[in-house]
N, C-alpha and C positions, 0 to 999 in steps of 0.2 A: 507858677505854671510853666510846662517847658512846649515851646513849641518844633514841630519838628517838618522838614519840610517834607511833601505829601503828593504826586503825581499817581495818577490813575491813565493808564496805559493800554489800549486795544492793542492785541500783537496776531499775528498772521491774520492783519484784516485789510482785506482791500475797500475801506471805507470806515469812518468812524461808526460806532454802533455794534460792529461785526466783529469776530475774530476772538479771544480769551482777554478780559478784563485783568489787567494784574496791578496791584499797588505796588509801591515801589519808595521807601522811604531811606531816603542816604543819614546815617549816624554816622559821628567821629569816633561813639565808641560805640559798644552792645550792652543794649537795656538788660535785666532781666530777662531770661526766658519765657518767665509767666508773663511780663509787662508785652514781649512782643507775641506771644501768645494770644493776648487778651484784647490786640491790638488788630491782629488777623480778624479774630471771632469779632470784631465791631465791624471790620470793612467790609466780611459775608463774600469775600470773593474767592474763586476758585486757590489764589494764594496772595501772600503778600509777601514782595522779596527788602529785606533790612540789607544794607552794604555800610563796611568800614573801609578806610584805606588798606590795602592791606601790606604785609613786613617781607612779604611772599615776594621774591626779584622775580620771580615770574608770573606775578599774578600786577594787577592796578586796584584790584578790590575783593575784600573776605564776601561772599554772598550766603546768605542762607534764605530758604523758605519756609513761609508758614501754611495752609491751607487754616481753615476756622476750626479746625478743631487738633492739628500736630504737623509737626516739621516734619519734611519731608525730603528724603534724596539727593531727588535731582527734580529737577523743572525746569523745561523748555521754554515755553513761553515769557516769565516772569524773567527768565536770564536775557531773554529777547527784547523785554521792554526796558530794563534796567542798561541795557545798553545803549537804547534809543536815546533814554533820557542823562549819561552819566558819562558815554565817548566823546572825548573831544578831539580823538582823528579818525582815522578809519580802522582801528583794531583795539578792543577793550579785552582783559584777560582777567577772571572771574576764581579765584581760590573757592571750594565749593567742597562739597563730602563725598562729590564723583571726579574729584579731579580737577585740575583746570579744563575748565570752558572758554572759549575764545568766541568774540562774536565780531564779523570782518566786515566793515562796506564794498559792495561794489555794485554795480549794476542796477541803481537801484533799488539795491534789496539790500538788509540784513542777513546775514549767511552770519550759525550759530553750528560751531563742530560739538558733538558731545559723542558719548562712548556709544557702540553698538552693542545691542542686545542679542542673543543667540535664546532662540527659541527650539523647542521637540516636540514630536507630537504626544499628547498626555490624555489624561484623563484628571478633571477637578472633582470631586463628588456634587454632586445638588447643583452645580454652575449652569449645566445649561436649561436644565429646572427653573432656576432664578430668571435666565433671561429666557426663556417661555421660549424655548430651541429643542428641536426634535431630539432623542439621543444619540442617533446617530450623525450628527451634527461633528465636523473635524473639530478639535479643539489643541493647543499646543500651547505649552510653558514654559516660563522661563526664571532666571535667576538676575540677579541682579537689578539698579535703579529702580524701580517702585512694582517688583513682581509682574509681570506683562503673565498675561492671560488671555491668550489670541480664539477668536469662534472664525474659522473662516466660513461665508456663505457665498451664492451662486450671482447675486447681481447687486446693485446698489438700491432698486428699490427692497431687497430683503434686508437690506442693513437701516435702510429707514423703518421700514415697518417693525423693530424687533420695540418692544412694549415687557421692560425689565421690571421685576418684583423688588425692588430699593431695598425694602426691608432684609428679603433675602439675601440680596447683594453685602449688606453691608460686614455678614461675618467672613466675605472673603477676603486676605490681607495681600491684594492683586489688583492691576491696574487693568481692569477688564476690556478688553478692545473686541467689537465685531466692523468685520471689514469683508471686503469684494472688488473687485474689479468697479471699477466707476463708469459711469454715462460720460459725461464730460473730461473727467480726469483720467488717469491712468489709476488710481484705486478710491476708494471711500472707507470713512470708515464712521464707529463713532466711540466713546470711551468713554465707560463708568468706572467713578472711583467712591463708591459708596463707602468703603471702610474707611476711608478719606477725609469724610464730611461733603463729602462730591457727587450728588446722584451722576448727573452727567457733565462732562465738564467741556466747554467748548470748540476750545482746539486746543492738543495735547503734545509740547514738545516733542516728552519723555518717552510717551507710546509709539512715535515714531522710531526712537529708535530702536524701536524692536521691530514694528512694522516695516521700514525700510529695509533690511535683512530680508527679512521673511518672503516680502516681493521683488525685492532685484532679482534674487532665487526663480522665482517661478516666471516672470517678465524674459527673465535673459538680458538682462539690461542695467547700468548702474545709476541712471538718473532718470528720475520721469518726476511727472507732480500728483498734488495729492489733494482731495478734499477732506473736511472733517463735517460730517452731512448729519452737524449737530444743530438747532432752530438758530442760531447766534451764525453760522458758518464761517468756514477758514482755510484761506487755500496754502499751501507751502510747494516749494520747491524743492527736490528731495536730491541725494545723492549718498550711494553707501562706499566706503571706502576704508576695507578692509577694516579694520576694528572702531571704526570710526563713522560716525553721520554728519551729515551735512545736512540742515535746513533751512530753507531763504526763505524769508516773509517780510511785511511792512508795517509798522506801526502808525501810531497817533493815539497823540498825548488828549485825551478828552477835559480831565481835571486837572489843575495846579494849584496847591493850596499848603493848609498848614495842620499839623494834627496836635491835635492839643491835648495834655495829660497833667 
């Protein structure tokens, strides 16, 4: 039997309980695909991130993600928590399939730079259908890191009340975000990733960086905060810079354990 060691990671949570659950399992090498595949689908969490040392002079560790049902990109969060649990100064540097990720202490926070996303305004077929949104609803697209599929609406409580068709959702291969200006925060949003294996997922790195573009733009402004006004909630701290995001948040490690195979 091999045992391997196993933390479970709240990330952009200001309290345990809150924020995106992410496993987070350190290997000296990489299992199998299917093995960490099969490995994800046991833990049922939005993803599970695998790390090696990595040969990279500028990277500290190879990262890859799984969600329960396929690898994926990039991820926010699980880069977030694997840093919580795997830095032992204030700057960990993350070899990844979007590039180096670097996730920095200061203030408090985790601050996590990854790439920005560049959105237009588009049309998806059936999308706003799926999320039960009128059709003249704005909507905007993008390329890159996990497909961003932006519905802009009018307030935060319309981003709470949207009530998605899952099923429908699930043939679009896009990281569906609706979002608004926020109550409290400077925006809201929430994020389906049904083709994913993700009806909704709690709080979303990756979506922000398409989101942070999208609203420095319309704000006027290049740092404000951010809710994710998912049942689980998650606050970050946001910052766009030029082709690049910036996002601060807090962790706590809930589990520490062993997974056994």
């Amino acid at each position: 039997m091999t045992s391997l060691p196993f933390f479970q990671v709240d990330a952009f949570a200001s309290r345990p309980f809150a924020g995106n659950p992410a496993a987070v399992i350190p290997l000296t090498e990489w299992l199998p695909d299917a093995v960490m595949q099969a490995i994800a689908a046991e833990n049922n969490l939005s993803e599970t991130a695998f790390l090696v040392p990595s040969d990279d002079e500028q990277a500290d560790f190879d990262l890859r993600w799984f969600t329960p049902t396929i690898e994926v990109d990039l991820c926010g969060h699980a880069t977030l928590a694997s840093a919580h649990v795997l830095m032992d100064s204030d700057c960990a540097r993350f070899s990844t399939r979007s590039g180096i990720l670097t996730v920095t202490r200061k203030d408090g926070l985790l601050w996590l730079d990854l790439p920005a996303g560049t959105v237009e305004e588009g049309r998806e077929p059936g999308l706003l259908d799926a999320l039960g949104l009128p059709a003249n609803t704005p909507t905007f697209l993008g390329r890159g890191g996990n497909g961003a599929a932006i519905a802009l609406l009018d307030d935060e409580d319309a981003v709470r009340a949207v009530e998605p068709d899952f099923r429908a959702l699930k043939r679009f291969d896009r990281l569906v975000m609706v979002t608004a200006p926020g109550d409290d925060s400077a925006i809201a949003s929430r994020v389906f990733a049904s083709y994913h294996g993700i009806d909704e997922d709690p709080v979303t790195g990756s979506a922000h960086g398409s989101l942070v573009p999208f609203w420095a733009d319309r704000l006027g402004r290049k740092r404000f905060d951010a809710i994710q006004a998912s049942a689980r909630g998650g606050q970050l701290e946001c910052e766009h810079r030029s082709d690049r995001v910036i996002l601060g948040g807090t962790c706590h490690t809930v589990i520490v354990g062993n997974f056994q195979l």
